[in-house]
FILUM-33601 format. One record per residue: x, y, z of N, C-alpha, C in turn; residue in one letter; residue number from 1. Coordinates in steps of 0.2 Angstrom, whole numbers. Layout:
N
ATOM     nu     nv     nw    cau    cav    caw     cu     cv     cw  tike  lonu
ATOM      X      Y      Z      X      Y      Z      X      Y      Z     A   NUM
...
END
This chain:
79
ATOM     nu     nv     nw    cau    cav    caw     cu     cv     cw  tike  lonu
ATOM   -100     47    -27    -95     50    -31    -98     51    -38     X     1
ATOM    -97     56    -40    -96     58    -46    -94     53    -52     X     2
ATOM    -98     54    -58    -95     50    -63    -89     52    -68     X     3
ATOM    -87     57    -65    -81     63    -67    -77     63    -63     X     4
ATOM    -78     62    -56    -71     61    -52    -70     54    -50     X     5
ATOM    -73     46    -51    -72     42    -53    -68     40    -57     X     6
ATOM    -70     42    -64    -67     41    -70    -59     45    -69     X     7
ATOM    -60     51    -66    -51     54    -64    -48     49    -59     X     8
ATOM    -52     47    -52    -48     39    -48    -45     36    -52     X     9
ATOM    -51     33    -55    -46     25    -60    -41     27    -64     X    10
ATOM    -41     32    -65    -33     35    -71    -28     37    -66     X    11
ATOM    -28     39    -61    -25     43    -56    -19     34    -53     X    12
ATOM    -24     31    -51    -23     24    -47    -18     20    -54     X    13
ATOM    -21     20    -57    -18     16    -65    -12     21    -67     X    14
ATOM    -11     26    -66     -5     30    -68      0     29    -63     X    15
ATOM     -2     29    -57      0     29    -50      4     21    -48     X    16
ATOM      1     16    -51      4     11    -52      7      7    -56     X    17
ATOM      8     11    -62     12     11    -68     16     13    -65     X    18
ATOM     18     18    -63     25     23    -61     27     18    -56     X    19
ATOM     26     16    -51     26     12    -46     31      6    -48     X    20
ATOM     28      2    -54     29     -4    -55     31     -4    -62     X    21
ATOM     37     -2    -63     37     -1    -71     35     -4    -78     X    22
ATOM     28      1    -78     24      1    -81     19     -5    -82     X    23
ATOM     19     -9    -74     14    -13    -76      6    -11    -75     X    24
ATOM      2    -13    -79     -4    -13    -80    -10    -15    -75     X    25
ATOM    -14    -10    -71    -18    -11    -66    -23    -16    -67     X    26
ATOM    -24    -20    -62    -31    -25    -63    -37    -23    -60     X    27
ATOM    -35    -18    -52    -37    -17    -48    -37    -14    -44     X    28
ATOM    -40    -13    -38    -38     -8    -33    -44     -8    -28     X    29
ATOM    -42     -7    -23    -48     -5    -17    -45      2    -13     X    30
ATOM    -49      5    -14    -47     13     -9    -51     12     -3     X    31
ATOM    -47     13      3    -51     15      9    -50     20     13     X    32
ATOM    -52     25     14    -50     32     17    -55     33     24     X    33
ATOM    -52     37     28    -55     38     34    -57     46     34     X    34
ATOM    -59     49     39    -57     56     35    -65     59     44     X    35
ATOM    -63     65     45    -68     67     51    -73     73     49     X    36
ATOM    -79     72     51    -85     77     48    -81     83     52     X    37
ATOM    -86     90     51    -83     94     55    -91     99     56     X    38
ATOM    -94     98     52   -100    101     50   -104    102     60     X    39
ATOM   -110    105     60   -113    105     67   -119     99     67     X    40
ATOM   -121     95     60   -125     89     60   -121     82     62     X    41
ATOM   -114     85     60   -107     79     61   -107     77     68     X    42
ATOM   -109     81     73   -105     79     78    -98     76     78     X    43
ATOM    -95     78     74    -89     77     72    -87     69     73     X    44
ATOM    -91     67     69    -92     59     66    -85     55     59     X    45
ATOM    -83     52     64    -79     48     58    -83     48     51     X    46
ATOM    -80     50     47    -82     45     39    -77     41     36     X    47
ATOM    -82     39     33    -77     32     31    -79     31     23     X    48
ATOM    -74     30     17    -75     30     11    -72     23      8     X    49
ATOM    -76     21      3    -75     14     -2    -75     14     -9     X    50
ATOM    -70     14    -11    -71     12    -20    -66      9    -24     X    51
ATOM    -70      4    -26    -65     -1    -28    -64      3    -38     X    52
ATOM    -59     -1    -42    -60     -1    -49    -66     -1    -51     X    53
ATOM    -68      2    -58    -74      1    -63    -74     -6    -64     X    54
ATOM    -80     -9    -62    -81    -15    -68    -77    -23    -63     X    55
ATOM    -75    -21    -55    -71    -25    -51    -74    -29    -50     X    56
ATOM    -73    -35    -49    -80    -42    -47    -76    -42    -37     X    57
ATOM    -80    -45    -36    -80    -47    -28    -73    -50    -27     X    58
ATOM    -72    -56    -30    -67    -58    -28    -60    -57    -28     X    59
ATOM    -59    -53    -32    -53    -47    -34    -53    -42    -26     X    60
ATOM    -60    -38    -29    -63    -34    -20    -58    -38    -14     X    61
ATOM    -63    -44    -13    -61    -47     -7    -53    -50     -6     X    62
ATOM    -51    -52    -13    -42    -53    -10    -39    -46     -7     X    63
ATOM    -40    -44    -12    -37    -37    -11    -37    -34     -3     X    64
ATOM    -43    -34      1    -46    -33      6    -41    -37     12     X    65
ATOM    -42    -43     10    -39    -49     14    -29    -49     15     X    66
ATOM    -29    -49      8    -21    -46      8    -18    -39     12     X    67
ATOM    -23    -33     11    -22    -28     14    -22    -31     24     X    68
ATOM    -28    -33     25    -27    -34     32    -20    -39     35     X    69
ATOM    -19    -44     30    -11    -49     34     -6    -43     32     X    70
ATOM     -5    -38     28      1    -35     27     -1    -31     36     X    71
ATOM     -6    -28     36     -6    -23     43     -7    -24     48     X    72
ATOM     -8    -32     48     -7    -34     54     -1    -37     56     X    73
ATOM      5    -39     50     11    -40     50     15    -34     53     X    74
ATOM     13    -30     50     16    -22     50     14    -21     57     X    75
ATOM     11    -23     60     10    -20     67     12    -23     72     X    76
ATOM     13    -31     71     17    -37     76     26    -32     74     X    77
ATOM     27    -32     71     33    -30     70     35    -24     72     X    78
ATOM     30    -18     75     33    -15     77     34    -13     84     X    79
END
């Protein structure tokens, strides 16, 4: 990723969570997107994308990662 479409993620994510949360101030964030090649080298291969916050230490990472999986595994017993 670019250090120009980066720097636009973490403002994007931080605007996006202000509105969200009136106007509280982001610490962090993990993005995980899925997304299908389409290309003829693709073989039409899952890709898969990771970015966390500038400056994010691991353990921030890994709560966040950990929290994400009980909410969708919750999400899923329940439907």
């Amino acid at each position: 990723m670019s250090a120009e479409t980066k720097a636009a993620l973490d403002q994007a994510v931080a605007a996006h969570f202000a509105d969200e949360q009136d106007g509280a101030i982001l610490t962090g964030y993990v993005l995980q997107a899925k997304g299908q090649g389409f290309t003829d080298g693709d073989n039409d291969r899952t890709r898969l994308l990771r970015a966390i916050a500038e400056g994010q230490d691991y353990i921030t990472t890994l709560g966040l990662v950990d929290w994400m999986r009980i909410v969708a595994q919750r999400t899923a017993l329940e439907d």
